[in-house]
PyMOL CGO cylinders between C-alpha atoms (Angstrom):
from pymol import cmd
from pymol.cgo import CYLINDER

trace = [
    CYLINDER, 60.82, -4.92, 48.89, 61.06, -2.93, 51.53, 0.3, 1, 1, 1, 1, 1, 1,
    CYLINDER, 61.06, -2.93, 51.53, 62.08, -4.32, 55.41, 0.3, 1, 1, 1, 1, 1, 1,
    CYLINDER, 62.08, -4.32, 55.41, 59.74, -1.41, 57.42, 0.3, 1, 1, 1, 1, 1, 1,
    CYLINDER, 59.74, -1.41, 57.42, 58.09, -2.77, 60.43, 0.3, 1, 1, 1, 1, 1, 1,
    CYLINDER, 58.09, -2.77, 60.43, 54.76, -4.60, 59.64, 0.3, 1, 1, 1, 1, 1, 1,
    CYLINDER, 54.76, -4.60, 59.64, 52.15, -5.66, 61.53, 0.3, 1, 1, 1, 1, 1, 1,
    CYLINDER, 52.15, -5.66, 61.53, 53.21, -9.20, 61.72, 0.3, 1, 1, 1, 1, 1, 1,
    CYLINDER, 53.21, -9.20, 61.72, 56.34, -8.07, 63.36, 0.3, 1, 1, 1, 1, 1, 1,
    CYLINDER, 56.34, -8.07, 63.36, 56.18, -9.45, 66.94, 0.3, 1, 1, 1, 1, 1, 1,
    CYLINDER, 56.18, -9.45, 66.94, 57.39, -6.80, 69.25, 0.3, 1, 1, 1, 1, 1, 1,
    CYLINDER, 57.39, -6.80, 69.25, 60.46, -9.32, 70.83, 0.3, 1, 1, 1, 1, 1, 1,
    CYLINDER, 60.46, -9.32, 70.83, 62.10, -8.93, 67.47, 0.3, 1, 1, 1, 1, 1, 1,
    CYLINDER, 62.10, -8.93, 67.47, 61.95, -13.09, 67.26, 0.3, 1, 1, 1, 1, 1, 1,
    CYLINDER, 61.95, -13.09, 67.26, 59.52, -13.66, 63.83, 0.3, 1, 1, 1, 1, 1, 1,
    CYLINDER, 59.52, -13.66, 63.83, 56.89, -16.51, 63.68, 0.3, 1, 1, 1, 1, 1, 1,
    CYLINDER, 56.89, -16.51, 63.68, 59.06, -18.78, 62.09, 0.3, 1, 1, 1, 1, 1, 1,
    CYLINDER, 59.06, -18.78, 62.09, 62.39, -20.24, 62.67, 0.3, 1, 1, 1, 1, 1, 1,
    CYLINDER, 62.39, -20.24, 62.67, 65.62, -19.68, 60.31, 0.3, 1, 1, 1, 1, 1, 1,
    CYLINDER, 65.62, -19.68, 60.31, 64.37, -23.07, 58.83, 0.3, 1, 1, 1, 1, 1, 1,
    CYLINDER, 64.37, -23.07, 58.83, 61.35, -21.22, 57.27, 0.3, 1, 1, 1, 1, 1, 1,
    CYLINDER, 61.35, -21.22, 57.27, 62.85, -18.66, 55.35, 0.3, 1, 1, 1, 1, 1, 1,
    CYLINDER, 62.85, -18.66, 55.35, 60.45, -19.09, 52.49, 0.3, 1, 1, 1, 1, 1, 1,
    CYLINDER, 60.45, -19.09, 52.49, 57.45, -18.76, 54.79, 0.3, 1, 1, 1, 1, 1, 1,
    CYLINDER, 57.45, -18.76, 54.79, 58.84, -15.77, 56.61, 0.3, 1, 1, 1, 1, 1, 1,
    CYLINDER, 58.84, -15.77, 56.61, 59.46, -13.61, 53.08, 0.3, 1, 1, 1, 1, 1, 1,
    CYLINDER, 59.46, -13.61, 53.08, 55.71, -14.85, 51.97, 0.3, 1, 1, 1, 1, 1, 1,
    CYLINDER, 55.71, -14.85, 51.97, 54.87, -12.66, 55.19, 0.3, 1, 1, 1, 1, 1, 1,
    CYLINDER, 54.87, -12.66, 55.19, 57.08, -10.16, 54.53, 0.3, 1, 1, 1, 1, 1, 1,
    CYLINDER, 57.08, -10.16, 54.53, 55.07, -9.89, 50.95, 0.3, 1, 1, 1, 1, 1, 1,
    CYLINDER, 55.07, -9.89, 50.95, 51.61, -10.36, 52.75, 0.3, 1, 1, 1, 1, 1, 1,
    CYLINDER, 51.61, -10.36, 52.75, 52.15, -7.27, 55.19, 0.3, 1, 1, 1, 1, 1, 1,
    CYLINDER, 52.15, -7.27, 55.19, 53.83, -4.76, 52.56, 0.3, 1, 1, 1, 1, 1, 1,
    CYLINDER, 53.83, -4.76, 52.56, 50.61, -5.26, 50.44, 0.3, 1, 1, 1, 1, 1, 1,
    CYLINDER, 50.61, -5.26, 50.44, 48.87, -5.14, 53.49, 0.3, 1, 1, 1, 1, 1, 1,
    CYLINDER, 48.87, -5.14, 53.49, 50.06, -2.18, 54.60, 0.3, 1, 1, 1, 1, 1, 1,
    CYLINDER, 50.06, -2.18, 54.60, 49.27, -0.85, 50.93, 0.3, 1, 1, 1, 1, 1, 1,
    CYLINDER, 49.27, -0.85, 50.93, 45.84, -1.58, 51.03, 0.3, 1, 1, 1, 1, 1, 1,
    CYLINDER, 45.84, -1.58, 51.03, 45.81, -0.19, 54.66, 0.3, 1, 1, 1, 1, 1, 1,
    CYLINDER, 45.81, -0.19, 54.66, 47.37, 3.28, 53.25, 0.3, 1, 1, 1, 1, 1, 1,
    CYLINDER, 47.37, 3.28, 53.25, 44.87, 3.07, 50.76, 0.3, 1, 1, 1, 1, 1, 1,
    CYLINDER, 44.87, 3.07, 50.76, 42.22, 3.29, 53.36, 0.3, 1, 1, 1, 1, 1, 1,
    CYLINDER, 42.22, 3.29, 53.36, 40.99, -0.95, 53.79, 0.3, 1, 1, 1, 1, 1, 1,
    CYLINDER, 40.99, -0.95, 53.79, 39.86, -1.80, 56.83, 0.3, 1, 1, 1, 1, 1, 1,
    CYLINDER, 39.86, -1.80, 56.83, 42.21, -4.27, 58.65, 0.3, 1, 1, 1, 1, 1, 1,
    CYLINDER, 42.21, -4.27, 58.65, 39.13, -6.28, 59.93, 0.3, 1, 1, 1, 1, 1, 1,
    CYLINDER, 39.13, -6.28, 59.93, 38.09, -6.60, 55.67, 0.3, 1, 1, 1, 1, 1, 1,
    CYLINDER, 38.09, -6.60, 55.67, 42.16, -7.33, 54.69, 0.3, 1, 1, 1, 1, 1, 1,
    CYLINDER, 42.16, -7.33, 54.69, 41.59, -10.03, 57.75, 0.3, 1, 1, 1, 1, 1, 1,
    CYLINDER, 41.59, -10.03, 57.75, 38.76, -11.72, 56.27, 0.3, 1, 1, 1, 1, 1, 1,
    CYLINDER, 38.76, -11.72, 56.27, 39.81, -11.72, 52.49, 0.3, 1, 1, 1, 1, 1, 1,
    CYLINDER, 39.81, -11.72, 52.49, 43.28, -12.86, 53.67, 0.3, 1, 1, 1, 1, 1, 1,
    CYLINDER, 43.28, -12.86, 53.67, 41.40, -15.96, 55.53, 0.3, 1, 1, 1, 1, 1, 1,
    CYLINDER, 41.40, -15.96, 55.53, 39.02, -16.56, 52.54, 0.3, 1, 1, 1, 1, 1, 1,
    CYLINDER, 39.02, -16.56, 52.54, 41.60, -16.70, 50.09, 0.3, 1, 1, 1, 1, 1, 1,
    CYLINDER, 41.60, -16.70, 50.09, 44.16, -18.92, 52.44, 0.3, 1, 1, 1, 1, 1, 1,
    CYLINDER, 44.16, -18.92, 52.44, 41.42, -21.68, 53.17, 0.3, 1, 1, 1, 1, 1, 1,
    CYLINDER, 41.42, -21.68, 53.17, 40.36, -21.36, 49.28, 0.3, 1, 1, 1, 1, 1, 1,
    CYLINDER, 40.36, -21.36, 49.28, 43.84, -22.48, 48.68, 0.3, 1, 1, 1, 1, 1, 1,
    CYLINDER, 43.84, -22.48, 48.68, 44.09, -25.25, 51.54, 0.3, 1, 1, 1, 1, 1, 1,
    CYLINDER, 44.09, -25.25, 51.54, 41.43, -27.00, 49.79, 0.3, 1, 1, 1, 1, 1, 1,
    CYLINDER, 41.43, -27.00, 49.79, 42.33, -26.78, 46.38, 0.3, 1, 1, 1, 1, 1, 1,
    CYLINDER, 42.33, -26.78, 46.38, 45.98, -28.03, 47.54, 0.3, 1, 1, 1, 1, 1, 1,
    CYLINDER, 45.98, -28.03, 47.54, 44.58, -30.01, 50.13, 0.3, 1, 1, 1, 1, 1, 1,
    CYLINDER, 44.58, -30.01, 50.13, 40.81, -30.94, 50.31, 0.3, 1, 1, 1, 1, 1, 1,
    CYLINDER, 40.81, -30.94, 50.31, 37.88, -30.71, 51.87, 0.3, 1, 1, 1, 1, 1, 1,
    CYLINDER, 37.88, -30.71, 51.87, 38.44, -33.19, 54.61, 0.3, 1, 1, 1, 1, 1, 1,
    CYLINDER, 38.44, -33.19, 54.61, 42.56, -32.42, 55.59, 0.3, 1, 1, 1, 1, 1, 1,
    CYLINDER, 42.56, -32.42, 55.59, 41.22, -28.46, 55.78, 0.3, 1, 1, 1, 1, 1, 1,
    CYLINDER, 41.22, -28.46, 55.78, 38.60, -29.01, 57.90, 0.3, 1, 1, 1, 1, 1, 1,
    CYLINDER, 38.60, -29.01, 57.90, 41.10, -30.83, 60.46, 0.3, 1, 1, 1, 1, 1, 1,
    CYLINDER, 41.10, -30.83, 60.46, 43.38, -28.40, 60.23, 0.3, 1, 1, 1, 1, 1, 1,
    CYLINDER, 43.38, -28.40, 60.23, 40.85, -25.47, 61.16, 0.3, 1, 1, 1, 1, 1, 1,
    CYLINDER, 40.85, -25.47, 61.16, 39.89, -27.85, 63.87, 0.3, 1, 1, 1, 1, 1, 1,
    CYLINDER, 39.89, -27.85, 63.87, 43.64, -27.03, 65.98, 0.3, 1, 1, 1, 1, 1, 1,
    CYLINDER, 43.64, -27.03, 65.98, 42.66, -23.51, 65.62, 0.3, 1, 1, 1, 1, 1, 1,
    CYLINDER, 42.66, -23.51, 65.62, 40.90, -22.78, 69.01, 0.3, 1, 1, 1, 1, 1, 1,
    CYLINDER, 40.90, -22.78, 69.01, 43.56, -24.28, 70.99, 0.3, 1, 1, 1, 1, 1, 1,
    CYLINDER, 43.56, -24.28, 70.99, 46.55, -22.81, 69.00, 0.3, 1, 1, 1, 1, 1, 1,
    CYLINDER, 46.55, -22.81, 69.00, 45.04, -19.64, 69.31, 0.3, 1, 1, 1, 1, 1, 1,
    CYLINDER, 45.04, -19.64, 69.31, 44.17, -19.91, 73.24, 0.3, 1, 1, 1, 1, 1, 1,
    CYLINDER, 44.17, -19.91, 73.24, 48.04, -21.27, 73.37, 0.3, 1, 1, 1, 1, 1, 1,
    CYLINDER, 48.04, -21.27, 73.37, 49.06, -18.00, 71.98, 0.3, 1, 1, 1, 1, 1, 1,
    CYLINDER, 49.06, -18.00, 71.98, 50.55, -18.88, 68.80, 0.3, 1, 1, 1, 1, 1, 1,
    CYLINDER, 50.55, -18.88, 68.80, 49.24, -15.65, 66.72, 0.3, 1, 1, 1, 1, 1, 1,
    CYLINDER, 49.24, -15.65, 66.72, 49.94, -13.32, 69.29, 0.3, 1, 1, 1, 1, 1, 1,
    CYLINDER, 49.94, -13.32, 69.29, 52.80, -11.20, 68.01, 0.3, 1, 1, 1, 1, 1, 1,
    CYLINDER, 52.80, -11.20, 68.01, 53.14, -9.53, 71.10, 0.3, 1, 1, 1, 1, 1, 1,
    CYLINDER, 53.14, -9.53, 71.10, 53.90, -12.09, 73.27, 0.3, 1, 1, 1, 1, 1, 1,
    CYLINDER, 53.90, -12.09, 73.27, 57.63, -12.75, 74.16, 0.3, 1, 1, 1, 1, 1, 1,
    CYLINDER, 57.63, -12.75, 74.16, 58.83, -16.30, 73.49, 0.3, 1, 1, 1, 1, 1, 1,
    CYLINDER, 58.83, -16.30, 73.49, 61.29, -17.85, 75.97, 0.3, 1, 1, 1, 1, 1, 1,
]
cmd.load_cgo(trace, "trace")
């Protein structure tokens, strides 16, 4: 796999997960090389966005449920107002 610079790499350098979270950081690091694929193949970002949503809450609730998905969509708003999935912001 190759370690280019991705769109989920946050311009501070810092990734979106801790050193605890290795696993989750090299699923993102899988996630934006085929992203980047598709991209070079000529997909819209906006149509990679929505299949990439579709197929994460399709897996939420298999693993999960109905009920335990629908609460965790619920934080969204405010995580996202909070700035949590902006890559560009600079964490102190």
């Amino acid at each position: 796999m190759s370690t280019t610079k991705s769109l989920f790499s946050p311009a501070s350098g810092i990734g979106p997960f801790d050193r605890n979270q290795s696993e989750r950081q090299l699923a993102l690091e899988y996630l934006a090389e085929a992203w980047n694929s598709a991209e070079e193949d000529g997909l819209e970002s906006a149509s990679l966005a929505h299949a990439s949503l579709f197929a994460a809450l399709a897996t939420f609730v298999k693993m999960h449920g109905d009920e335990a998905t629908a609460d965790l969509i619920e934080q969204l708003p405010e995580r996202i107002r909070n700035g949590e999935y902006n890559l560009d912001r600079i964490l102190q």
